[in-house]
C-alpha positions in Angstrom: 37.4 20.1 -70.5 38.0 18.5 -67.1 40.8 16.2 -67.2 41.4 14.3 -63.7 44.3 12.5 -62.9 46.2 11.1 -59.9 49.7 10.5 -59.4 51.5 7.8 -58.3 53.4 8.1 -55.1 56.4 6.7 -55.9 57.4 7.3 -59.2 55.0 11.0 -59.2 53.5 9.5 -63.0 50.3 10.9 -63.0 47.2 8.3 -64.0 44.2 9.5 -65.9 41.0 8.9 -63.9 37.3 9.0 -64.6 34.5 9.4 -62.2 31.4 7.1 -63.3 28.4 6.0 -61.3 29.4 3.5 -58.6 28.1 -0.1 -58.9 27.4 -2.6 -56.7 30.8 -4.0 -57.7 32.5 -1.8 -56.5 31.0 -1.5 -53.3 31.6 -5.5 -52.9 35.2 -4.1 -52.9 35.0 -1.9 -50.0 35.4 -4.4 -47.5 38.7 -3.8 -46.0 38.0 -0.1 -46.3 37.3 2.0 -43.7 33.5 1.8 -44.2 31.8 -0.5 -46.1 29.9 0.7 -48.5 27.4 -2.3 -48.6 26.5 -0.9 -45.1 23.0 -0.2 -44.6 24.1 3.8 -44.2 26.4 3.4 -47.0 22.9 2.1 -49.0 21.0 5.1 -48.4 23.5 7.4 -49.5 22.6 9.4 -52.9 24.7 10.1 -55.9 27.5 7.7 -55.6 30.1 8.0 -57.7 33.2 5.6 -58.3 36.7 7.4 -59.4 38.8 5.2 -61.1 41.9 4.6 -63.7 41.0 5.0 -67.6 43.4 2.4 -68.0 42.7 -0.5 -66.0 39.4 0.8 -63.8 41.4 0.2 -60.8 38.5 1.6 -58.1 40.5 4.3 -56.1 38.1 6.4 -54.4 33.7 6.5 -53.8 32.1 9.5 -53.1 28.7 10.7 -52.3 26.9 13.6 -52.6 23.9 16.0 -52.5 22.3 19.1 -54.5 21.6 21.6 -52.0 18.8 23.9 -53.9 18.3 26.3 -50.5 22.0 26.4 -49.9 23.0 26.6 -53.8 26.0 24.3 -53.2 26.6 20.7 -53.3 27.2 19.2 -50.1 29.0 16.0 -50.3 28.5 14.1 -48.0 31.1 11.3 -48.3 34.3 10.8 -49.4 36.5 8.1 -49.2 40.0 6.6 -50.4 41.1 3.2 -51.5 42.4 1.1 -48.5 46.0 1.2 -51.0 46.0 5.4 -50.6 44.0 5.8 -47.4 46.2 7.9 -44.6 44.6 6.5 -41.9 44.3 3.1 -42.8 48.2 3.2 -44.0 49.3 5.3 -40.6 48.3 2.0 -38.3 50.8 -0.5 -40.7 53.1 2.5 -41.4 52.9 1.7 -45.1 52.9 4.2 -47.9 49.8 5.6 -49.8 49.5 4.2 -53.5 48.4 7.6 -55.4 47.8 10.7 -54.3 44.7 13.6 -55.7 41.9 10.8 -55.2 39.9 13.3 -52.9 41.2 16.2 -55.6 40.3 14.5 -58.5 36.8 13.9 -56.3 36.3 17.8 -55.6 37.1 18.9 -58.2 34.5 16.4 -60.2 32.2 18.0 -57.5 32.7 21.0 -58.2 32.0 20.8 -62.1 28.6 19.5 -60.6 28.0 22.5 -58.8 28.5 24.7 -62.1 26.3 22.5 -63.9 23.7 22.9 -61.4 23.9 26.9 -61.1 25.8 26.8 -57.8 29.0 28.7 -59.3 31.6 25.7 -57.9 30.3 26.1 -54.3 31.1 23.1 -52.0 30.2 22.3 -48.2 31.1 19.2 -46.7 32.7 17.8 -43.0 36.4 16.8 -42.7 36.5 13.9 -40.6 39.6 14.1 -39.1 41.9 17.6 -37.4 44.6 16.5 -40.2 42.1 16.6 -43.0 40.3 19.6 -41.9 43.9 21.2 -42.4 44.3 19.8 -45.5 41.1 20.9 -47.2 42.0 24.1 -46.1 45.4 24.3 -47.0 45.5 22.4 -50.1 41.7 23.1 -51.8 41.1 26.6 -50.1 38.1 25.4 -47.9 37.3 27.8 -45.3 35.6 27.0 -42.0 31.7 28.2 -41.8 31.6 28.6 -38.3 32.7 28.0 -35.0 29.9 26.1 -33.6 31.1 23.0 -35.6 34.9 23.7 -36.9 34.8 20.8 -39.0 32.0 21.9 -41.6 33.8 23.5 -44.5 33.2 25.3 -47.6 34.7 25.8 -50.9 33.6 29.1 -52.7 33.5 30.0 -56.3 37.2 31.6 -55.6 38.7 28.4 -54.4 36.6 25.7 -57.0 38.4 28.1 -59.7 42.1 27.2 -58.6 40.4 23.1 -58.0 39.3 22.7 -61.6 42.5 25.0 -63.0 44.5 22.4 -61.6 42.7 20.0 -64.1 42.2 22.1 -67.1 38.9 23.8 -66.5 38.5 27.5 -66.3 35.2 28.9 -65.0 33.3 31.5 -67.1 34.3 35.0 -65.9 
């Protein structure tokens, strides 16, 4: 069983989360994010999901994605942070981030999706940023497709198995 968590920055407790179907509350809380998901692109966006705490529902993290049936991966197409654990909202106010393993708890989540769907764990998606296109790599073993656009990743069945070990899912051998 998949069992997500995130940690708090501070103190390193770790938080049990759940990842639920986003509502229009929770977009009303994206305001002073760093997109606002009552945006009309935001709107059009399909399978939105909200990770939060079990404990409170505190809303740390909205993602979106798609089944991609000729690709056999999901592809998710947005991913984003609470303003409280966002690196590059935080970076302008020099503040600390809140939790860390939102986008973790996210790919992982994604990546049970992809097994459901018959697509072995396989992710693709777009770091935004040069320092998250590291990070995915370093820290989720994303590999870049190609070199015509460096920021389009993958995650293959080798590195979705050490994502959902980390949170107490094995995939079938």
């Amino acid at each position: 069983m998949l069992e997500l968590y995130v940690s708090d920055a501070a103190s390193e407790e770790k938080f049990p989360v759940e990842v639920r179907p986003a509502s229009q509350h929770d977009f009303a809380e994206t305001s002073s994010w760093q997109t606002n998901w009552t945006s009309a692109y935001a709107k059009q966006l399909p399978n939105k999901v909200a990770l939060c705490r079990k404990d409170q529902g505190e809303l740390l993290g909205l993602m979106s994605y798609a089944l991609d049936t000729k690709g056999l991966a999901v592809e998710i197409l947005y991913v984003e942070s609470a303003r409280h654990s966002n690196a590059n909202l935080l970076h302008e106010g020099h503040a600390q981030k809140r939790y860390l393993g939102i986008a973790k708890a996210l790919f992982a989540y994604t990546a049970q999706v992809s097994i459901e769907a018959g697509f072995d764990g396989v992710l693709v998606f777009k770091a935004k940023t040069t320092e998250l296109l590291n990070y995915y790599i370093h820290e989720f073993g994303a590999r870049q497709v190609g070199s015509y656009d460096p920021f389009r990743l993958v995650i293959w069945e080798d590195a979705a198995q050490r994502l959902l070990a980390a949170f107490g899912k094995e995939l079938d051998g």
